[in-house]
N, C-alpha and C positions, 0 to 999 in steps of 0.2 A: 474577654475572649481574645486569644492571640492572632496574629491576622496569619494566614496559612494557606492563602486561597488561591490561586492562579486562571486565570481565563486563559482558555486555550484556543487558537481559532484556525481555520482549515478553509484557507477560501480556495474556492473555484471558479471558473470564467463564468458560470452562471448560479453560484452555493456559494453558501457559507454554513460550514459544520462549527455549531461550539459548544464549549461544556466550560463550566467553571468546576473544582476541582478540588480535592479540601488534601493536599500533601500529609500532614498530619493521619487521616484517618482511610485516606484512598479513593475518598466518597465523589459520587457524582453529586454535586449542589446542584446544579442547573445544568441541562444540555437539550440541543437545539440544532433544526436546520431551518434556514434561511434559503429558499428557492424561487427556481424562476425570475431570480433576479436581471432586471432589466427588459423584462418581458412580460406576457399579460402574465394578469393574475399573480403577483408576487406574493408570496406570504413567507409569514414566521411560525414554523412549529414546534412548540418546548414543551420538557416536563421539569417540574419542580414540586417538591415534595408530593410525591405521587400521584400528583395531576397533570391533565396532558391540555397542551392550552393552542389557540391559534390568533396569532396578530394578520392582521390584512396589510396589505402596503399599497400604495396606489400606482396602476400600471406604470413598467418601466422607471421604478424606482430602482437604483443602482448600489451596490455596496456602500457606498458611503451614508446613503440613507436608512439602510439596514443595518450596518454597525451603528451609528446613533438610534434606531431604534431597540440595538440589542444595550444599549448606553443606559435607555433610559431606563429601559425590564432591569438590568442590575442594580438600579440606583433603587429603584422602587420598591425591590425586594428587600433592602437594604446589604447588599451584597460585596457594595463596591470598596467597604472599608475594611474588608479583610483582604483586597485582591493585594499581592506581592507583586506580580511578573504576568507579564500576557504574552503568551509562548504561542508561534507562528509557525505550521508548518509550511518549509518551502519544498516543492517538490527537486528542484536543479542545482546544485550545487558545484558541480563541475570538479576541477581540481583546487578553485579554492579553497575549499570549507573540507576537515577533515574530522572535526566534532563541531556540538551547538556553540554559536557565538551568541555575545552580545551585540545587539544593531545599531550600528553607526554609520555614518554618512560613508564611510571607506567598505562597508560590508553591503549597502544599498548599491553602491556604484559596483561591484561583481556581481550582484544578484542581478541587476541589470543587464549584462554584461554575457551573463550565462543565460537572458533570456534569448536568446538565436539556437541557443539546445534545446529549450523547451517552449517556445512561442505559446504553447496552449496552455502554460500552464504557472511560468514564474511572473507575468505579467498582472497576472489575478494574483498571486500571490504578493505583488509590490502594491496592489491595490489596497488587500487588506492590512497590510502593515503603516502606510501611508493614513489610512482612516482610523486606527486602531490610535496610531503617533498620535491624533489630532485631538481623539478621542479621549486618552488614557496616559495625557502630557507628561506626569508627574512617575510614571511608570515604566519599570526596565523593560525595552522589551525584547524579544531573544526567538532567535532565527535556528527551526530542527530541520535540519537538512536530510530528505529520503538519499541519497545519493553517498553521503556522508561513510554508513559504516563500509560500505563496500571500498573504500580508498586503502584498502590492504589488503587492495588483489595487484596482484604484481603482472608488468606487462608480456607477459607470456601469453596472461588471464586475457587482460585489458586492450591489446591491439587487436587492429583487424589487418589483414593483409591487404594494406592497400599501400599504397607511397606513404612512405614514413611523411615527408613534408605534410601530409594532409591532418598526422594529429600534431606537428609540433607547430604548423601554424593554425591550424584551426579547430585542433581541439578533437577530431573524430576519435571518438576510443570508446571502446564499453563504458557508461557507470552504473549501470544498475539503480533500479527503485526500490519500494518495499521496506527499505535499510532499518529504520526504526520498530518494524513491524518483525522483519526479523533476528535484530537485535533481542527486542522484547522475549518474543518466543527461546530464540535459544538460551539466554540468560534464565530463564524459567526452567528451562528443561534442563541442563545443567544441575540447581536447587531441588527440583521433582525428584530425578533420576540419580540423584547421588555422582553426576561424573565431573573430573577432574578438568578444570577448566584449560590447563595447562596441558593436557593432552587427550582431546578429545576430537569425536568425528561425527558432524552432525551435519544433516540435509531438513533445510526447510523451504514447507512446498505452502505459500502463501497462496491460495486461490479465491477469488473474488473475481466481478467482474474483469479484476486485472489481474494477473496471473503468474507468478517468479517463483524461481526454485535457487537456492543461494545452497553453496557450499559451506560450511564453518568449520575451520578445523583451529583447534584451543581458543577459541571463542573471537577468531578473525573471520571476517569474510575474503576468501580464494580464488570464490567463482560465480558467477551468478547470470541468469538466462535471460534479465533485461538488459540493453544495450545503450547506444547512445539515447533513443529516447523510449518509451514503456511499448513500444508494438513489437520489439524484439523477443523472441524467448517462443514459449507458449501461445497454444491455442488460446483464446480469452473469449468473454463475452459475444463483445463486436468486432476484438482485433484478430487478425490472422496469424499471427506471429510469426515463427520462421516461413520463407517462401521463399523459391529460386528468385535475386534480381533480376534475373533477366525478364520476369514477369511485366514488371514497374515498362522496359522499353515496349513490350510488344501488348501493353495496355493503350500506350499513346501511339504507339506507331502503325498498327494493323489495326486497331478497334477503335482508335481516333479519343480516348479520353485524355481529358485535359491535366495537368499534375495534381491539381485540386480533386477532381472525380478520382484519382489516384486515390490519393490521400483517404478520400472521404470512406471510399471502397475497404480500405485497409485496415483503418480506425474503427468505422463505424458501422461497415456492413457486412463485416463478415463472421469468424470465429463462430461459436453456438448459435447464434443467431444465421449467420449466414448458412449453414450447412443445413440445420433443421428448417429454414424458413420458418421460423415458428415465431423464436423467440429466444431473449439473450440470457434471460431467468432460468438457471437449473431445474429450478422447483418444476416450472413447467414443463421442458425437456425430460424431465426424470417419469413425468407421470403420462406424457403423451407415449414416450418409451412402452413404458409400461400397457399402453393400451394397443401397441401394436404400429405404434406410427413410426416408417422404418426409418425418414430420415433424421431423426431424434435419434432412435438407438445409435445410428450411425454417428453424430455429433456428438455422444455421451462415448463411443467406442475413439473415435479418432482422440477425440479429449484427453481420455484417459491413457491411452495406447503412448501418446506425445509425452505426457506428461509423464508415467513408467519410464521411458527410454531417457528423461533428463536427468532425471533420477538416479537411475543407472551409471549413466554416462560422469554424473559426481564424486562417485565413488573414487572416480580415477585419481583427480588431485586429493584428495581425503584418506587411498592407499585402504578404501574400509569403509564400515558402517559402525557406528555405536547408535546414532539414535534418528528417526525419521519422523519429521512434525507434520504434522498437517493443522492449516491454520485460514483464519480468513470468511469469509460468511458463505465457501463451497467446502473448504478443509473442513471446518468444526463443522456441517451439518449434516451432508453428503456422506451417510455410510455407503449407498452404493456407490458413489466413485472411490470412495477408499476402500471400497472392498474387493472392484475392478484392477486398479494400482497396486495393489498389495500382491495380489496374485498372481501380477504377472511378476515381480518381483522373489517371488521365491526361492529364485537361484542364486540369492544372497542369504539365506537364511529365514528371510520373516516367513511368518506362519500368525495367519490372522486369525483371531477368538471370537465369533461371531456375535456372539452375545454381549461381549466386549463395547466392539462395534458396536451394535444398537443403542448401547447404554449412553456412548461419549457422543450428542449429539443437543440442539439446541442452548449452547453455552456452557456442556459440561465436558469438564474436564478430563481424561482418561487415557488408559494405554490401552490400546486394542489388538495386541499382541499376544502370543502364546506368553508364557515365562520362560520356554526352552529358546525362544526368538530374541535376536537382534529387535527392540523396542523401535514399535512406531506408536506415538502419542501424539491424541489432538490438545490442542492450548489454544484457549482462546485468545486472541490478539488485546493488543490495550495500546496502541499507540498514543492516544492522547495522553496516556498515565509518563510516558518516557518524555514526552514534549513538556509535559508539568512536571515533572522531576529535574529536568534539567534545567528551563525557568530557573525555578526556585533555584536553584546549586547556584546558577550564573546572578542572582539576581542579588543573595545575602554575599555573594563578593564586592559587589558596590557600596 
């Protein structure tokens, strides 16, 4: 058996998402989250060959404990002599990284470096890489940067009006998240849809608990509704996304919160969650809606209503529509928000197929458009597949 297999891993300040990966055939071998890491109750939950299993970990066990426990589940399964490449996503990339690298001590020291953009997030990614190195010695290991494809937005795109000094010393400017998520998509759609890569016009609208609509136009990213760091853009979950700043002073100044209660308020309390009181879960939102609870429908209308007008508002650097993705664990499931979104949209051409809709929903693939429409199609996401693709590419160049 030829070895073909890449470990993919996705840490987070308190996760670790991973999947080993079969390049050759496309196949999930293993895949797993790693939770509550460093806090009570830690565990491991995987499935491999279509069983679903749970490792225990003992409180406030911390990533490094959990990758040698994911060390040992590979070795065990007898897994680890096929692996090639353990492909890392890093959420920050900043202006250094412009596609995937291979990880070296000069690519550690930026990643570093760009953690003052992302504090919640490339620090846990230095984590995993660090334990992964310790872990998987003998093996290349290779750094996919969310931030990455959006580096071919031009600074029209990518400033803000603020004092140019503040992005040429420190870096303030757009970059956008999502990148390999909507790499993935549009490269798909592209293939699906028959369009020409070389002049084409596409809007994808990734929605999860985090939330970005990128512009593509011939298969570059133009524009995109995340910012310096993921609360920018869209309504989300728990984030707020656009808001007046002058918000942020008259939090601290008249209402006496702290920058931290700021913070926390922004990230974590608000967006779907905040508006409905309910809850950050669509699924939930969708059905309390449904039962009459107004500030739900209100949360599922502002949502939606945001999310149309970004939409919209894409068309501009793009001059047009060829094709609108919806993607993400709210895009592919959510026909009632895409059928909200679509609708208001119509003074671009689309015209939604309801039945359509229905159909393309828990993983399935579809256009939910008339045939006389400008095409919106859901595609299911696969970022780990791009992460283990590129692995592999970076790893048979050594």
């Amino acid at each position: 058996m030829s070895s073909s297999h890449v470990l993919v891993l996705n840490c987070g300040s308190s996760s670790l998402k991973f999947a080993i990966i079969d390049i050759e055939s496309g196949a999930e071998v293993l895949c797993g989250l790693a939770e509550c890491l460093a806090e009570q109750h830690p565990l491991i939950k995987y499935k491999y060959d279509g069983a679903k299993q749970t490792i225990t970990l003992n409180e406030g066990d911390a990533h490094q404990i959990a990758i040698a426990r994911l060390v040992e589940l590979v070795k065990h399964l007898g897994l680890d002599e096929q692996l090639i490449a353990v492909g890392h996503r890093v959420v920050h990339g900043g202006e250094h990284f412009t596609h995937s690298v291979l990880i070296d001590d000069n690519v550690l020291q930026a990643i570093k470096q760009t953690s003052t953009l992302a504090p919640l997030h490339n620090p846990a990614n230095l984590l995993g890489i660090e334990a992964a190195k310790t872990a998987f010695s003998t093996l290349p290991q290779v750094a996919v940067f969310d931030t990455a494809f959006h580096q071919t937005m031009k600074p029209q795109a990518f400033l803000y009006a603020l004092p140019y000094s503040l992005y040429k010393n420190h870096g303030i400017r757009r970059y956008g998240f999502h990148g390999t998520s909507h790499y993935y998509v549009s490269t798909q759609a592209h293939q699906i849809l028959g369009l020409d890569k070389n002049n084409s016009r596409i809007v994808s609208a990734h929605l999860g608990n985090g939330c970005s609509v990128t512009a593509i136009k011939n298969g570059q990213s133009v524009d995109t509704s995340m910012g310096l760091t993921p609360l920018e853009g869209l309504m989300m979950g728990t984030r707020s996304g656009d808001i007046d700043p002058g918000i942020f002073a008259f939090l601290v100044n008249q209402l006496k919160y702290s920058p931290t209660q700021v913070d926390l308020l922004l990230n974590k309390q608000s967006g779907l969650l905040g508006i409905s009181e309910l809850s950050n879960d669509c699924r939930t939102i969708e059905e309390a809606a449904t039962n009459g609870h107004e500030q739900a429908k209100l949360a599922l209308d502002i949502f939606c209503y945001r999310l149309a007008k970004q939409i919209a508002a894409f068309a501009v650097p793009l001059a047009g529509l060829d094709a609108l993705i919806f993607t993400g664990g709210i895009g592919e499931n959510s026909d009632v928000i895409r059928s909200n979104v679509v609708s208001q949209l119509e003074f671009l051409g689309l015209q939604l197929d309801n039945n359509k809709n229905l159909a393309a929903r828990f993983g399935q693939q579809g256009v939910i458009t008339s045939s006389n429409s400008p095409c919106a199609i859901v595609i299911p996401t696969n970022e780990e597949w791009v992460i283990a693709t590129d692995s592999a590419a970076i790893a048979k160049e050594q």
